[in-house]
C-alpha positions as CSV (number, residue, x, y, z in Angstrom):
1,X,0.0,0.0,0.0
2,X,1.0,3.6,-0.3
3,X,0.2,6.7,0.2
4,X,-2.5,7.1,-2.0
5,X,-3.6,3.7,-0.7
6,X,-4.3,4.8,2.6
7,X,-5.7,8.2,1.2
8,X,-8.4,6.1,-0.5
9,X,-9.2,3.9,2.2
10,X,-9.3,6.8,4.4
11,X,-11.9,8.8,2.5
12,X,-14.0,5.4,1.8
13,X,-14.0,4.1,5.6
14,X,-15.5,7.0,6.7
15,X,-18.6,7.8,4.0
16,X,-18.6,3.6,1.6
17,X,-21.1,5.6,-0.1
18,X,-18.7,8.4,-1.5
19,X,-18.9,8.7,-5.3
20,X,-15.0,7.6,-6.9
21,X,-15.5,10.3,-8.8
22,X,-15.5,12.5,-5.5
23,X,-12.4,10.4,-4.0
24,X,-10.7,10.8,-7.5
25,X,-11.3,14.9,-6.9
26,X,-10.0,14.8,-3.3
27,X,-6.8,12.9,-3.8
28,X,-6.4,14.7,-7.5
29,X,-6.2,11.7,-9.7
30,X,-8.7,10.0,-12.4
31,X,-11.6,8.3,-11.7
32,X,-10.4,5.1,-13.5
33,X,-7.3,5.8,-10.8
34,X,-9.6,5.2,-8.5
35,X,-11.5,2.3,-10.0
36,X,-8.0,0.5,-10.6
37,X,-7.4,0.9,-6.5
38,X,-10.2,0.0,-5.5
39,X,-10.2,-2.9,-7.5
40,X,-6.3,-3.8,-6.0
41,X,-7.5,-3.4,-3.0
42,X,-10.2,-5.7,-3.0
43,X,-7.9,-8.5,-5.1
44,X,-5.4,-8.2,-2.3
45,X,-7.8,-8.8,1.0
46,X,-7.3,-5.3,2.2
47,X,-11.4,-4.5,1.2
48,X,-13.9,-7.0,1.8
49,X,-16.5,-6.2,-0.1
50,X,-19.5,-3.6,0.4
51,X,-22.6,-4.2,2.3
52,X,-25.4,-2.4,3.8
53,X,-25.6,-2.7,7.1
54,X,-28.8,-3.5,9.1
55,X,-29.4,-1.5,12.5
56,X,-30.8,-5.1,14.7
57,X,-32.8,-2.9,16.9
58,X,-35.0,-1.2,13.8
59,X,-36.0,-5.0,12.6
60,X,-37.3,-6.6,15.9
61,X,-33.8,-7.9,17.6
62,X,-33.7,-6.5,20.8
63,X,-31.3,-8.1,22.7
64,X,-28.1,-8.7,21.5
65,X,-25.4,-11.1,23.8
66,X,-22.4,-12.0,23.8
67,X,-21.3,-15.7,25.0
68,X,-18.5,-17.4,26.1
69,X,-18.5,-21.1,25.7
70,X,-16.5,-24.2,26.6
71,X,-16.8,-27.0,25.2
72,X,-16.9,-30.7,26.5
73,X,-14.5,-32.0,23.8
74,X,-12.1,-29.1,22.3
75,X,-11.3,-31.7,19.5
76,X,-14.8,-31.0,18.3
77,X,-13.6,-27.3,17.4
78,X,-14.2,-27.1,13.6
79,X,-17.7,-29.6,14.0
80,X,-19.0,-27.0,16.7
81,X,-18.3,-23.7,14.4
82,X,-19.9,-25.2,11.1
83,X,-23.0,-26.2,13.6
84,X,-22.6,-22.1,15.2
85,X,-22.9,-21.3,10.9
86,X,-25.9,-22.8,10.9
87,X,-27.7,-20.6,13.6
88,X,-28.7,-17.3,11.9
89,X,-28.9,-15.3,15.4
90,X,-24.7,-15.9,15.5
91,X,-23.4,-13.0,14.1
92,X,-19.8,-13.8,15.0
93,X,-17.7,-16.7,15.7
94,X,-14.0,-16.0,17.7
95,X,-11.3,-18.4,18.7
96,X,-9.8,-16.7,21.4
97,X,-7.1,-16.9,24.5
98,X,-8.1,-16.7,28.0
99,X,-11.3,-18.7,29.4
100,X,-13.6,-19.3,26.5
101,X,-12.9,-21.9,23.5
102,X,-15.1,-19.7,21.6
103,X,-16.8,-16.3,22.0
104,X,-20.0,-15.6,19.8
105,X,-22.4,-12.6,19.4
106,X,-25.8,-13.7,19.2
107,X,-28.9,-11.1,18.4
108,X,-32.2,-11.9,20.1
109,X,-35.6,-11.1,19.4
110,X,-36.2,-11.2,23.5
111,X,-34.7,-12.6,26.7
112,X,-37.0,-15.5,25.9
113,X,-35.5,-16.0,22.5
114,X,-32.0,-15.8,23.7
115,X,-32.8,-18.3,26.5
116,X,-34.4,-20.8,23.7
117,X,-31.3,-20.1,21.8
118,X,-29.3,-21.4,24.2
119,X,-30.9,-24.3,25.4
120,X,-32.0,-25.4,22.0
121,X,-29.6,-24.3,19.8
122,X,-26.3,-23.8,21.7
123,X,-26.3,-26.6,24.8
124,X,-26.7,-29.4,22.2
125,X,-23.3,-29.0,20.7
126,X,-21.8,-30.0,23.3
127,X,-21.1,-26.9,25.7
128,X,-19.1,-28.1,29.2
129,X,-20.3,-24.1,30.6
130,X,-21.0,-20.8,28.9
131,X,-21.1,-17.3,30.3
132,X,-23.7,-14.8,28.8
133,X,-23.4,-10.8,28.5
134,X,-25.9,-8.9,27.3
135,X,-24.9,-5.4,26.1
136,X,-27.6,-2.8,26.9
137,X,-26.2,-0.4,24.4
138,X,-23.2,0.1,21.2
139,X,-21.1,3.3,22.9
140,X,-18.1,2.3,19.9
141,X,-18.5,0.6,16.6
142,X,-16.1,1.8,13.9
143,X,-13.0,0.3,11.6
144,X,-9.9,0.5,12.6
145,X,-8.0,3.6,11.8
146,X,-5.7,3.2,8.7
147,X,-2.1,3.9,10.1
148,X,0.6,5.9,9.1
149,X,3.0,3.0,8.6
150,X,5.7,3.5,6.2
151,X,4.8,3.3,2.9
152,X,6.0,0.5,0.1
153,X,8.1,2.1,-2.6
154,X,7.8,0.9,-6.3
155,X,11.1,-1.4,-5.8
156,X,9.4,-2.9,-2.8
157,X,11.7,-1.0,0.0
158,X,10.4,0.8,2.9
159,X,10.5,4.3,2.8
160,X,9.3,7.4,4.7
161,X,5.7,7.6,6.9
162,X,2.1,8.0,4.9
């Protein structure tokens, strides 16, 4: 990535909606500059495609969790997670450090919901405990801030900060 790189990402983190023809004015280059960018940053992982994004709350879920689970046989890892796919309410899926073999985010319709969710949906895989959170409220949701690390010349050396 350079400079212009980070410029672009920049500029589309903050409004995905912005017109390449608007980013193209801002970082005074073509629009088919941009379009080529965009397009390298997608083929090399750094974008991950576009998506509207649903507000839970607006369409009826209005509890949203997050769980902690441990499972009888760790061995079972990948069997448990392609089951976890199959539960539309999981929204994410971790493998983390610390107490938990796995730390999901659920959305809820209710407490009653959730509560059906985990002992009809969740308990069956397997589960040796879990430990539920429910979040009253978002305070923070936002992408990570594209850093000023240095920049990739064209012969592949580092050089000086974005």
């Amino acid at each position: 990535m350079d400079k212009l790189d980070k410029q672009i990402l920049r500029l589309i983190v903050e409004d995905a909606r912005i017109p390449f023809l608007e980013v193209a004015r801002v970082c005074n280059v073509s629009g088919a500059a941009i379009h080529q960018r965009i397009q390298k940053l997608n083929n090399m992982g750094i974008l991950k495609g576009s998506q509207f994004l649903v507000d839970p709350e607006k369409i009826g879920y209005e509890t949203c969790a997050y769980i902690g689970l441990n499972l009888k046989n760790p061995e079972r890892f990948d069997v448990v997670v392609e089951e976890l796919k199959k539960i539309p309410e999981v929204v994410e899926c971790h493998y983390t450090t610390g107490d938990f073999d796995l730390f999901i985010k659920i959305y809820a319709l209710n407490n009653h919901h959730l509560l059906d969710i985990i002992h009809d949906k969740l308990q069956p895989l397997g589960l040796s405990r879990s430990e539920t959170i429910i979040s009253f409220n978002t305070a923070i949701d936002r992408q990570p801030p594209i850093v000023d690390l240095p920049i990739e010349e064209a012969d592949g050396t580092a050089g000086r900060n974005a």
